[in-house]
N, C-alpha and C positions, 0 to 999 in steps of 0.2 A: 747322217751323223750317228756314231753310238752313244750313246746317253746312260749312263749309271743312274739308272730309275727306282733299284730296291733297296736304296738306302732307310733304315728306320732311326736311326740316332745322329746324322747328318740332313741339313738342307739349305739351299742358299733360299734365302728369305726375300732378299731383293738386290738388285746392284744398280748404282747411279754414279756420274761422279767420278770414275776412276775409283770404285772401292765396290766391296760388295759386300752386304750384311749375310753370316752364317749361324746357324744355328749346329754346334758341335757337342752333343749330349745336350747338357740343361743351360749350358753357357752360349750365349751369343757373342762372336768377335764382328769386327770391321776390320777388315785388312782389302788391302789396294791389289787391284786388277786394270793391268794394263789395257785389257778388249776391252774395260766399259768404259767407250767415250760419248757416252750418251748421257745427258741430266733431265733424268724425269723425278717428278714428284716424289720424293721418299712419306709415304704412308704410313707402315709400319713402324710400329713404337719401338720395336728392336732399336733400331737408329737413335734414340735417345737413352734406350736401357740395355746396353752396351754391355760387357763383363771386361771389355779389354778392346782397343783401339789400336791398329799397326800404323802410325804417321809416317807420310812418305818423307823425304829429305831433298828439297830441291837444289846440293851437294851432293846427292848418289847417299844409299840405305835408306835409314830410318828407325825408327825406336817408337817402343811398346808405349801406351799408357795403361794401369792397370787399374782399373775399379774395383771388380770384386770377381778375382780369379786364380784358383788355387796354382801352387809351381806346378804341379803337372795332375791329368785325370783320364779314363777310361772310356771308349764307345766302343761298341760291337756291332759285327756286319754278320749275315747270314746269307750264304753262300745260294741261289735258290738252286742250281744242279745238284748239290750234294746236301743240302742242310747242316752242314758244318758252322758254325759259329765263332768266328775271329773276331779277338782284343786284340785293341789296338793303347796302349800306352800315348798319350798325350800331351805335349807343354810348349808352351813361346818358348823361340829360340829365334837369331839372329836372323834379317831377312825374311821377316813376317810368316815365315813357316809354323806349322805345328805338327811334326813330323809324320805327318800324312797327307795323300793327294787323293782327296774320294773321288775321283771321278775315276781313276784307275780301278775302282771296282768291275767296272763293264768288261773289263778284260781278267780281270779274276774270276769272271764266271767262264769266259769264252776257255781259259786254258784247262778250268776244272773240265770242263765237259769234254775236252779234248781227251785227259789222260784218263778219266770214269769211263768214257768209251772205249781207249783203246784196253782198260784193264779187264771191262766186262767182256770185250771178245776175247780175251786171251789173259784167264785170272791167273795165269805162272809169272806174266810178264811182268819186269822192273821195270819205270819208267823213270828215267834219269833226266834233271832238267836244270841248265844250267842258269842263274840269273846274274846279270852283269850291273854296274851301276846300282848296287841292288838295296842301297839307302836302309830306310827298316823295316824294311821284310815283308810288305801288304804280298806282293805276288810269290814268295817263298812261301808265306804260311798259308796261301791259296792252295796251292801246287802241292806244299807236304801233306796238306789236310784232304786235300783227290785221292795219296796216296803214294805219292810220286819221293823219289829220292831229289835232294835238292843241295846243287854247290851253290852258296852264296856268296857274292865277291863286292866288296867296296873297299875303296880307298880311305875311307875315315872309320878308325876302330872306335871311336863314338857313335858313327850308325852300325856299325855290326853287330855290338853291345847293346844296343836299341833293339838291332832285329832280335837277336836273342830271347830279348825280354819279352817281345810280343810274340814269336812262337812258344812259349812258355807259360803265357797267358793265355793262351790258344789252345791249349792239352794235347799238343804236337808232339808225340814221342822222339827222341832226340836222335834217336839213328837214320831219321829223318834231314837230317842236315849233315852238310860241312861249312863253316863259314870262311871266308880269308880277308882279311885285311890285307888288300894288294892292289898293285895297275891293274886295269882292266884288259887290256892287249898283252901285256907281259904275262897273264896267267893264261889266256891266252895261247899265246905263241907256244907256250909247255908243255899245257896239254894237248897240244898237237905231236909234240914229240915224245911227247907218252904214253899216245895212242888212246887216248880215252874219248869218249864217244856220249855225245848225249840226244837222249830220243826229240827234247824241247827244248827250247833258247829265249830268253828274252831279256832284253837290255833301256834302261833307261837313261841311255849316257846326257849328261850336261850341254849345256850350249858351250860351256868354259870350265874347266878347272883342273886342279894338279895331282899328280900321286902321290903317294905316300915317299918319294924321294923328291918329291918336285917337280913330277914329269907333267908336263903342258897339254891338257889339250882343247882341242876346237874342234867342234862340231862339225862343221863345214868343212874343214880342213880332213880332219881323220876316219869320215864316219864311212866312207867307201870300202876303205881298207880293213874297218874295224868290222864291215859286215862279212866280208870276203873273208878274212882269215876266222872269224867266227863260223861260216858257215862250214866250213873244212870242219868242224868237232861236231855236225850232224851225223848219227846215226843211220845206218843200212834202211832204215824203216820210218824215219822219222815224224814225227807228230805235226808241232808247228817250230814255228820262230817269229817272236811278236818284238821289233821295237818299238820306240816311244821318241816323240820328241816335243820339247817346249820351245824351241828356238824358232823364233821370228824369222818368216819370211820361209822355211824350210816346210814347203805346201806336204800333203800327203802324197799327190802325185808324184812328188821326188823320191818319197819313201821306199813307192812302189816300183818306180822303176828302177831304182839300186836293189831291190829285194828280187824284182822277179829276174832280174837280170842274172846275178848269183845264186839265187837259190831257187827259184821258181822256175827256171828251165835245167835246171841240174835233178830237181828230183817232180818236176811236174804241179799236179797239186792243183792250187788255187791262190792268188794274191790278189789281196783287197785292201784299201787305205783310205780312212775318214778321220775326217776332225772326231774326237771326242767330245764330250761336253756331260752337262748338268742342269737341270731343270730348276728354273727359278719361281717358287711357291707365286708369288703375286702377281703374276701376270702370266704364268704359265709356259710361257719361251722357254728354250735351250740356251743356255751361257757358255759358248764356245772357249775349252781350255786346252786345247793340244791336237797333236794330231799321232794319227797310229797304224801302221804297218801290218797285216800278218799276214804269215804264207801259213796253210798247212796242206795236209797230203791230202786231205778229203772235201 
């Protein structure tokens, strides 16, 4: 498993119950987690001093309760390949989110050290790196802050507005991006026909949702096709290509063999794919949260 270990301003506290207590800066939340079906003794006084509660809804969603939690607040990560230091902008929002997923740090160091190396062997090089799915911006302001040029694409111009805000809080010089408010396959298919080329990839597509004209998708259904015509916008030389998935039941080993299948015998390399996860302070375990994909050349 990869595990996001160098968090300083995030930590999962404990999880019981279908929920797991977090420690997000100076605030503690409880929000629900499907992997803990386990009830062990809650210890930790977090669980009773709470800053904010996400109740599940046994009707589908659920809704917040708030104690004492401002509308939105600030954590910072520190890169340990680069020493770079990313804000991250913070608030409840719909769906027990706060729009960020810490465990996807692990993979923000694996891509920084990707493009620091290839730019130390060859300091002329641009490293171009495309992110799909790309919510607000944890692995864009990873990747610009390496050094790297970065297209960012989402369907919702509320996360893109979001990424903005936290490459900006990040001291991410701006020629450093492009953002799009777009399908993710439709920009896509375009930039295939306009020849552009990127040295890195990496995509965080949904189990479910729609474009920005309504366009549908499923995971299970499009994610073959979405690797394959992505992998066509790899570069002569390319670096990596990391996806992500949170959808049930879509093991890593599926990952892997869609990836090496497409991309891993087209340009060689290496492909590897493990759950992710995060370390829980009171017992010291891993809290399995996803699972994750990468090929790269080295």
């Amino acid at each position: 498993m990869w595990v996001a270990d160098n968090w300083k301003d995030y930590e999962v506290l404990d999880s019981s119950s279908g929920e797991k207590l977090e420690r997000w800066g100076k605030y503690t939340l409880i929000r629900p987690d499907p992997q803990v079906i386990w009830d062990t003794e809650k210890k930790d006084p977090g669980w009773k001093k709470r800053n904010a509660h996400y109740h599940r809804s046994s009707k589908g969603g659920g809704s917040w309760e708030f104690f004492d939690l401002p509308e939105e607040w600030k954590i910072k990560y520190e890169l340990k390949a680069s020493g770079k230091v990313l804000s991250f902008n913070l608030k409840p929002f719909s769906f027990k989110h706060t729009g960020l997923f810490p465990e996807q740090a692990v993979n923000w160091e694996w891509m920084t050290e990707k493009i620091r190396s290839a730019m130390k062997r060859d300091p002329d090089r641009e490293v171009k790196v495309l992110n799909l799915f790309a919510y607000t911006g944890g692995a864009t302001a990873a990747c610009a802050g390496a050094g790297a040029k970065v297209t960012h694409v989402d369907a919702s111009k509320g996360m893109v507005n979001w990424a903005k805000e936290n490459c900006r809080l990040s001291n991410i010089p701006e020629d450093r991006f492009r953002f799009f408010v777009d399908d993710c396959l439709k920009l896509v298919e375009r930039e295939i026909r306009r020849g552009n080329r990127y040295d890195g990839i990496v995509m965080d597509p949904p189990s479910y949702g729609r474009g920005p004209k309504g366009e549908i998708w499923k995971m299970e259904e499009n994610v073959f096709h979405l690797i394959k015509e992505t992998g066509e916008l790899l570069s002569d030389d390319p670096l990596f290509f990391l996806i992500n998935s949170y959808t049930t039941g879509l093991q890593p080993g599926v990952l892997k063999y869609m990836t090496e299948i497409l991309i891993g015998k087209r340009f060689k390399g290496r492909t590897e794919a493990e759950e992710i996860g995060l370390p829980v302070k009171d017992h010291g375990l891993i809290l399995p949260c996803g699972a994750s994909c990468r090929w790269s050349r080295d």
